[in-house]
C-alpha positions in Angstrom: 8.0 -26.5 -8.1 5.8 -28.0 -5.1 8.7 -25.9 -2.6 8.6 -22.9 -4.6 4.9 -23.1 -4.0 4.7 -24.2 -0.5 7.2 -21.3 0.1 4.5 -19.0 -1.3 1.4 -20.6 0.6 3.1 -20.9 3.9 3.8 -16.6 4.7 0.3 -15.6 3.3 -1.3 -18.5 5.6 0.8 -17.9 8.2 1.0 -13.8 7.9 -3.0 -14.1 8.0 -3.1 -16.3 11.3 -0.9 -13.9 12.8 -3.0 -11.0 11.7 -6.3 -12.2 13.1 -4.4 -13.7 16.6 -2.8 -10.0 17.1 -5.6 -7.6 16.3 -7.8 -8.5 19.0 -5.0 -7.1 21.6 -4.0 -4.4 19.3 -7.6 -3.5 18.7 -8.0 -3.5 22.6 -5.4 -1.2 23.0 -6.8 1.2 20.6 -10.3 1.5 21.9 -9.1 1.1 25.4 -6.9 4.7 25.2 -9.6 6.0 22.8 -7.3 6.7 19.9 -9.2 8.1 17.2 -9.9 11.5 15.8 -11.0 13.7 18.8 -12.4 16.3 16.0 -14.1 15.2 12.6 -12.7 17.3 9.2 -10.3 17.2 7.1 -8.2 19.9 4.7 -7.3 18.4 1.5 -3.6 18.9 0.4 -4.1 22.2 -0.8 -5.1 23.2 2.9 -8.8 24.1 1.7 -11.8 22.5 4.0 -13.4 19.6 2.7 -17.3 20.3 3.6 -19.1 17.6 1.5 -16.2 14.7 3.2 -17.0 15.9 6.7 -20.8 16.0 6.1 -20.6 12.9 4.7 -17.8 11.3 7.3 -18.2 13.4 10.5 -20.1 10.8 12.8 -17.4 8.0 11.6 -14.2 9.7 11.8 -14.2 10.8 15.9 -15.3 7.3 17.2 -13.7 4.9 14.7 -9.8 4.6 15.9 -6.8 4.9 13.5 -3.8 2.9 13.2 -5.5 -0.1 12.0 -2.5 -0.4 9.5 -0.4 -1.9 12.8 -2.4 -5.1 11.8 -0.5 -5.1 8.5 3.1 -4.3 9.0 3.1 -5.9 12.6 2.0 -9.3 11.0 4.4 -9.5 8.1 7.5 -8.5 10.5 6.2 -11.6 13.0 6.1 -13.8 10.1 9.5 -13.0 8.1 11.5 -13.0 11.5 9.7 -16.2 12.5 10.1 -18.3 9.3 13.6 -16.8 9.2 14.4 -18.0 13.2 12.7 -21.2 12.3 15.5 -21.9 9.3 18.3 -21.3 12.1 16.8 -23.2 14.9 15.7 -26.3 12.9 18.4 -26.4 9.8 16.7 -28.2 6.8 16.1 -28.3 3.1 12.8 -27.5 3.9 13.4 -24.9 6.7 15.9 -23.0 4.8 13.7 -23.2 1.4 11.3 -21.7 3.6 13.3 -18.5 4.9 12.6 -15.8 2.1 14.7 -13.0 4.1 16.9 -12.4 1.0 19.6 -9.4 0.5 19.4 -9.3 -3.6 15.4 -9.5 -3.2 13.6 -8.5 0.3 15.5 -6.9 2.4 15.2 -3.3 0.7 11.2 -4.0 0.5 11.2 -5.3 4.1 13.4 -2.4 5.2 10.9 0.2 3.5 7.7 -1.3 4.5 9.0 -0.7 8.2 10.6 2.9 7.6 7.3 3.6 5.9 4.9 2.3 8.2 6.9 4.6 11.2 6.3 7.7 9.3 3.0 6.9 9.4 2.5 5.9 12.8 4.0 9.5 13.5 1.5 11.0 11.5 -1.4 9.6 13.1 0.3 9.8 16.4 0.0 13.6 16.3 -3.1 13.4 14.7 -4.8 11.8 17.4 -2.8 13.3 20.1 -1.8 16.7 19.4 -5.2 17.1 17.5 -3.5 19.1 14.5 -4.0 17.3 11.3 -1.1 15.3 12.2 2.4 16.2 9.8 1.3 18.5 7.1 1.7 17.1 4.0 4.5 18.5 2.7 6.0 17.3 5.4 5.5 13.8 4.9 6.0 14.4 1.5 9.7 15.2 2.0 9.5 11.5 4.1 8.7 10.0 1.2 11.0 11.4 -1.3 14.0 10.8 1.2 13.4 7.3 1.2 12.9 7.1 -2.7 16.6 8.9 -3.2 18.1 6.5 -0.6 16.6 3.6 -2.3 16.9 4.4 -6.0 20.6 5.1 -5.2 20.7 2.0 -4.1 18.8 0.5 -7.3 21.1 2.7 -9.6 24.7 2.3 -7.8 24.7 -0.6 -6.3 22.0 -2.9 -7.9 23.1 -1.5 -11.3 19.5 -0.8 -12.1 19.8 1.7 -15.5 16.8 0.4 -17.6 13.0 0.1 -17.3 11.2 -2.7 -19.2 8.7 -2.1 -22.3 6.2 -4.4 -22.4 7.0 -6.1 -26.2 10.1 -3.6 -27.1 12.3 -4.5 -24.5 14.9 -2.6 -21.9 14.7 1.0 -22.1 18.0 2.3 -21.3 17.4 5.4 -19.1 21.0 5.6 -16.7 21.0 8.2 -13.8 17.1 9.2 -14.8 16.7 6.1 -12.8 16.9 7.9 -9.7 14.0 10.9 -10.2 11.5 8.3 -11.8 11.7 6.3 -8.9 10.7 9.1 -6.9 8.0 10.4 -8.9 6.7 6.7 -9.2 6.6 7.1 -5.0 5.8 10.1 -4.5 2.1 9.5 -7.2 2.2 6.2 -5.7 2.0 8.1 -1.6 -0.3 10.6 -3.3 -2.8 7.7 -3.7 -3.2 6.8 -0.3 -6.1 9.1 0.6 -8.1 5.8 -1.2 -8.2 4.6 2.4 -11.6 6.9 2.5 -14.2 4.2 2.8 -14.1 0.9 4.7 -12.7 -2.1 3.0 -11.7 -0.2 0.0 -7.8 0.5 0.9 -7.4 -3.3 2.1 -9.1 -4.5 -0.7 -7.7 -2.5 -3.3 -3.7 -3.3 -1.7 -4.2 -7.0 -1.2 -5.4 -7.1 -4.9 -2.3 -5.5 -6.1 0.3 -7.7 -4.2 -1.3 -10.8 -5.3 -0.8 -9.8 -8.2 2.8 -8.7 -7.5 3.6 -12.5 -6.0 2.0 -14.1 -8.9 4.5 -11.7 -11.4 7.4 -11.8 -8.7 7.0 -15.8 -8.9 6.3 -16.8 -13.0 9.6 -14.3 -13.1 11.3 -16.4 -11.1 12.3 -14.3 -7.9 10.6 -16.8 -5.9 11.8 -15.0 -2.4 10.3 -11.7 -3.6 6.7 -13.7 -4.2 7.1 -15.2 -0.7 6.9 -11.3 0.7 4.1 -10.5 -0.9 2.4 -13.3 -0.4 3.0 -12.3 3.2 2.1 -8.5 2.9 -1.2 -10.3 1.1 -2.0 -12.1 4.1 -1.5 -9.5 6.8 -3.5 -7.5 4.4 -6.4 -10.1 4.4 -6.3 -10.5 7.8 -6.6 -6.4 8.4 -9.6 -6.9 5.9 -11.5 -9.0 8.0 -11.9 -6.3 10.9 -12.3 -3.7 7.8 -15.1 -4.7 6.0 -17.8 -2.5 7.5 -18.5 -1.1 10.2 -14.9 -0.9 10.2 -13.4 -1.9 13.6 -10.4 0.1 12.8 -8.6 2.6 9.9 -5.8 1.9 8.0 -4.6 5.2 8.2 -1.0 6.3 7.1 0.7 3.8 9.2 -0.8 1.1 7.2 -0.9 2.7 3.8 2.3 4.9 3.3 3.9 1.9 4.5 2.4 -0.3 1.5 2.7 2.3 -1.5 6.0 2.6 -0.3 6.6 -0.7 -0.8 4.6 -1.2 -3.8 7.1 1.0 -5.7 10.4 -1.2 -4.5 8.3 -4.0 -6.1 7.5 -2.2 -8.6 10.9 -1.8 -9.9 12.1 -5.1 -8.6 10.3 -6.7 -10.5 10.4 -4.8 -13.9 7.3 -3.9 -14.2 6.6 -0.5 -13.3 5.6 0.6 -16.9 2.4 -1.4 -16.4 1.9 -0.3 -12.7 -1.1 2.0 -13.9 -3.1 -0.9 -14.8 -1.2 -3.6 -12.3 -2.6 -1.0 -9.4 -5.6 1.1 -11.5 -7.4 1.9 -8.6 -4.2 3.6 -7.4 -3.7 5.8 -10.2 -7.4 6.4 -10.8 -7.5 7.9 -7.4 -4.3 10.1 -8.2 -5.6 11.1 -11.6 -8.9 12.2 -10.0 -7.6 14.3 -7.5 -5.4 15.9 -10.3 -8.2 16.9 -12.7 -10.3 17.9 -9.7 -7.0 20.7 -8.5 -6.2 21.2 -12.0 -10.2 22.2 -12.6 -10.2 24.4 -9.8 -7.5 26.0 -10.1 -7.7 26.8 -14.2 -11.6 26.4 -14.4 -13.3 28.0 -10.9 -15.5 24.7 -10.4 -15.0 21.5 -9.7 -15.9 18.2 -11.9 -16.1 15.6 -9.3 -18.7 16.6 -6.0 -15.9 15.6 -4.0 -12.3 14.2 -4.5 -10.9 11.6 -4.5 -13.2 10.0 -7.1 -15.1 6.9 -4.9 -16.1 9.8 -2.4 -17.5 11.1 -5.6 -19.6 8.3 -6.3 -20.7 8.6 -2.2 -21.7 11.7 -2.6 -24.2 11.0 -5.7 -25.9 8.4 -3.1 -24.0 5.1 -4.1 -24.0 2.8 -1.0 -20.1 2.9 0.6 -20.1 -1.1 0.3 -21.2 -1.0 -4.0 -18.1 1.7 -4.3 -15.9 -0.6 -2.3 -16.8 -3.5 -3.8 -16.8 -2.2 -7.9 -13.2 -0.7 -7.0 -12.3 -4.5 -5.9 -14.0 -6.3 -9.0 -12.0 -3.1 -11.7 -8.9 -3.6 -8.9 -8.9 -7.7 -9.9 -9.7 -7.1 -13.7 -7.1 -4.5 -14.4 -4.7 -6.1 -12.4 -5.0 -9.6 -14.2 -4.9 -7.2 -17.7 -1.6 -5.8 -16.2 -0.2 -9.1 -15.8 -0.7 -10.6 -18.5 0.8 -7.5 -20.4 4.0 -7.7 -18.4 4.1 -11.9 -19.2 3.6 -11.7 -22.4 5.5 -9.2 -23.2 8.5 -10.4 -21.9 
């Protein structure tokens, strides 16, 4: 128990350290070669304008720069390669208890969050560079359900993955449907990521959620699983503290389309993706928002939120940016907790 622990505390202490020691040069680099937003607006996906955003955004978007999310994904590779070299260059009970680099549990999550987080460094490359919105949606849409087939083929052919749990009924056998709920899971899951809108709130909000997903990953037992989270929570922490505003940096989609990417390998790993909606509410709130603000327009002719996605809602009725951040952290830490002990006890 005290190894399986220690295995746990050691990536999210160490994934933290190597977060704050790496963002000042990375930060540097960003300011340095001025890469940020060279015009303020957005389109939403729809491709209609977005006035009440950009009135409310405009000053912060062309002067803050993006790729903040580099923090994140750079930090957990340095620690799972170090802890992993550190097991072969000093062979030990303790190093290799240590080493969580796993084929049947981390690799595919590790894999993702890397393929992930490039799509979204493209993304922002071209937004900051070529100064055109960066890939159109659709585009990185078809990203994202790419790499939900490859890896719920994977789940369903070779991991033999045919059920989803029910909390208190048991297995659901669902067979080849497998493979197009794992993609919608995703592709909601990617739709979500427009919550990195205010600052604090995506960080926040995602190093919530995988706390949450190491505590489940480790009372289930899949103790090398838990150890990656823990490290994705500390990279995520240590983005935080450059994120909490005035933001030094964005997220942006190289920071989170990386982590909902991964969110839904975890997801499934660990069983639990029935509960997800509570286990990442803030997530799905933001989705469900966005949906009933189209759906409204579209079938309606007016909108029921000022502005979508729902905490730029709450902005736009005068609510501080720091009490919408914060209120989506304290519902983020309840629901999760509620989702948790949902999937526990109703194993």
């Amino acid at each position: 128990m005290i190894l399986n622990l220690l295995k746990i505390f050691a990536p999210v202490t160490v994934a933290f350290v190597v977060g704050l020691a790496i963002t000042p040069l990375i930060s540097g680099y960003l300011y340095r070669h001025q890469l940020w937003k060279k015009r303020a607006g957005k389109v939403d996906p729809s491709g209609q304008a977005t006035p009440i955003f950009n009135q409310l955004h405009a000053a912060r978007e062309v002067n803050t720069p993006r790729l903040g999310g580099l923090v994140i994904w750079f930090s957990v590779i340095i620690t799972v390669l170090a802890i992993y070299f550190f097991s072969l260059l000093f062979p030990s009970d303790l190093s290799g208890k240590l080493n969580f680099l796993s084929r049947n549990q981390t690799w595919i999550p590790f894999a993702v969050l890397i393929l992930g987080s490039l799509v979204g460094l493209v993304d922002d490359w071209l937004e900051i560079r070529a100064a055109n919105g960066g890939l159109a949606f659709k585009k990185r849409l078809l990203f994202v359900i790419l790499i939900a087939l490859g890896v719920s083929a994977w789940f369903y052919f070779k991991l033999d993955f045919v059920s989803v749990f029910v909390p208190f009924f048991g297995d659901f056998f669902i067979g080849p449907l497998l493979i197009p709920f794992f993609v919608l899971v995703m592709m909601a899951l990617f739709s979500s990521g427009v919550i990195d809108g205010l600052d604090g709130l995506a960080g926040g909000v995602m190093a919530i959620i995988f706390a949450t997903y190491t505590g489940l990953a480790f009372f289930e037992n899949q103790i090398d699983l838990a150890a990656f989270c823990a490290a994705v929570t500390g990279a995520t922490l240590a983005f935080l503290w450059f994120n909490i505003p005035p933001a030094r940096f964005y997220m942006s989609e190289t920071g989170i389309l990386g982590l909902t990417t991964t969110l839904t390998v975890v997801a499934f790993l660990t069983n639990s993706v029935l509960v997800l909606p509570l286990l990442a509410f803030p997530l799905f709130a933001t989705v469900l928002g966005n949906l009933i603000q189209l759906g409204s327009k579209k079938f309606r002719g007016k909108k029921v939120f000022l502005v979508a996605p729902i905490h730029h809602h709450f902005e736009a009725l005068g609510w501080p940016p720091y009490k919408v951040v914060m209120r989506y952290w304290i519902i983020g830490v309840i629901t999760a907790l509620v989702g948790l002990i949902i999937t526990l006890l109703g194993r």
